[in-house]
C-alpha positions as CSV (number, residue, x, y, z in Angstrom):
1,X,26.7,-28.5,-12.1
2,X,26.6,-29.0,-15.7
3,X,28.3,-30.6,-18.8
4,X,28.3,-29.3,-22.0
5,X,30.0,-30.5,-25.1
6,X,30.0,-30.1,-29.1
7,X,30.3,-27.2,-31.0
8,X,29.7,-23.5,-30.5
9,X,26.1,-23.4,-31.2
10,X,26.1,-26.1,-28.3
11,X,28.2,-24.2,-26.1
12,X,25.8,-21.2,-26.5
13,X,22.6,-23.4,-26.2
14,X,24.2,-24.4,-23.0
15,X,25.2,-21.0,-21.8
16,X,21.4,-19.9,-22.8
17,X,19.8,-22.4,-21.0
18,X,22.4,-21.7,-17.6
19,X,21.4,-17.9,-17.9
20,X,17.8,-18.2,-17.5
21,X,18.7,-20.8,-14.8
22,X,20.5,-18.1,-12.8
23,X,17.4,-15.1,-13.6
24,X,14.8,-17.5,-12.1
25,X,17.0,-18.2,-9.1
26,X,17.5,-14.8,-8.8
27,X,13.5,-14.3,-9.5
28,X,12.9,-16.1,-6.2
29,X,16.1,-14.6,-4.1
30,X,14.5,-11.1,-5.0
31,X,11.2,-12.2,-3.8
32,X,12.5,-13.7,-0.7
33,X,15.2,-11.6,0.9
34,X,14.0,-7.6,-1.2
35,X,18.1,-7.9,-2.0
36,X,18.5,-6.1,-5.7
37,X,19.3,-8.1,-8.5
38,X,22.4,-7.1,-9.0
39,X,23.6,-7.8,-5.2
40,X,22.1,-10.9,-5.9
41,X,23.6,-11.7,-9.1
42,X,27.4,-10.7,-7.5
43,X,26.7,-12.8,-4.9
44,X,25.9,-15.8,-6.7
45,X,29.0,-14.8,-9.3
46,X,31.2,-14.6,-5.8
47,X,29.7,-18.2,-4.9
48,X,28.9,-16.7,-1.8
49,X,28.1,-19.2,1.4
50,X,26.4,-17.7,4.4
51,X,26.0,-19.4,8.0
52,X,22.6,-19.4,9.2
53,X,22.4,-16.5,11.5
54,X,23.5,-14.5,8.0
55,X,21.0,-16.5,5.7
56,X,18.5,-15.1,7.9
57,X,20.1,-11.8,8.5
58,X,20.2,-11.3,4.9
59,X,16.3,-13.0,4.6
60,X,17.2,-16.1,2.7
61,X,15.9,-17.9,5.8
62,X,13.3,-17.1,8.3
63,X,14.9,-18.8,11.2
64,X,17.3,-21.2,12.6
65,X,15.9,-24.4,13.9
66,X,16.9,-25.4,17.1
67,X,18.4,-22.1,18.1
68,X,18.2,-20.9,21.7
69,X,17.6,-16.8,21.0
70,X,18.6,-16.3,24.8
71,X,22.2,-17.2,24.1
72,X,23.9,-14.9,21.4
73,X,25.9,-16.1,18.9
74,X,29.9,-16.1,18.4
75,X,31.4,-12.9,17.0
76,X,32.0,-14.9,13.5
77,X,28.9,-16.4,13.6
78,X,27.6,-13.7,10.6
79,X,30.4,-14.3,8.4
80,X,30.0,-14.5,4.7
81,X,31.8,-17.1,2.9
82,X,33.3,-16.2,-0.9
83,X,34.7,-18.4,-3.0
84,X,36.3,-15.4,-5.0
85,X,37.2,-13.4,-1.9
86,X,39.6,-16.2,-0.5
87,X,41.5,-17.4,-3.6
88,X,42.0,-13.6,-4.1
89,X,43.2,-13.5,-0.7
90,X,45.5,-16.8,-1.0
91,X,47.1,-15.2,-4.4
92,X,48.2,-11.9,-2.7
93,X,49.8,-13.5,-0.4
94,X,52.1,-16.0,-2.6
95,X,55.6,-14.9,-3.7
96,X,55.2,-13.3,-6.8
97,X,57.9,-15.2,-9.8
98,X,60.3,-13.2,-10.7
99,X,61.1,-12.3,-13.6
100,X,64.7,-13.5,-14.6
101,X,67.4,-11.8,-16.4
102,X,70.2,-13.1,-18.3
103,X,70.7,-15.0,-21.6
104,X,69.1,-18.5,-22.3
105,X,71.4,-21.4,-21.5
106,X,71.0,-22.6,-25.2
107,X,72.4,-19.3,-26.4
108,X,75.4,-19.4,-23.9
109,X,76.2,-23.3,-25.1
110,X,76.5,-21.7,-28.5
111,X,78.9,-19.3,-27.3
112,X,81.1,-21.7,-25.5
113,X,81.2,-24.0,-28.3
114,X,82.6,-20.4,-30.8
115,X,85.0,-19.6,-28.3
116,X,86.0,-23.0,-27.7
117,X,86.6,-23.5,-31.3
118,X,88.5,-19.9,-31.5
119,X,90.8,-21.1,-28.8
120,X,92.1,-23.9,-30.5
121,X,93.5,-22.5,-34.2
């Protein structure tokens, strides 16, 4: 996590800084798991989250500890977690707004007050 503040040349310094942060951690996935960068970097965009049997699956880990290999694992045990995927997911399934027709109750005040005014002379 990190806080930036001030102006724009701040805000850049910042965003510099956070870039080569993400190419050095990408540096060392590349190096560990033979993923391509760009995998890598959509992965870390996604704020992906893997379980263990799919940290090692994927070779960001080179086992689980404490793990009994005789006895296989649940079918959701290599699920991938995303961030993105499931607030995508949650938005498509609200109700969409929509849209409204008809005049604004300011301008129909208006026009009661005209013809309210026209039926009294």
């Amino acid at each position: 996590m990190t806080i930036a503040f001030g102006d724009t040349e701040e805000m850049e310094k910042a965003i510099g800084m956070l870039s080569e942060v993400k190419e050095s951690i990408i540096n060392a996935y590349e190096l560990k798991t033979g993923l391509s960068r760009v995998k890598l970097s959509h992965l870390m965009d996604a704020e992906s989250w893997f379980n263990a049997k799919k940290a090692v699956e994927l070779g960001f880990a080179d086992q689980i500890m404490f793990w009994d290999a005789d006895v296989s694992a649940p079918a959701n045990e290599g699920a991938i977690f995303s961030k993105m995927a499931v607030i995508n997911s949650l938005m498509s399934k609200l109700p969409r707004k929509e849209k409204t027709s008809g005049k604004p109750i300011s301008e129909l005040d208006t026009r009661l007050e005209l013809l309210k005014l026209q039926g009294g002379n």
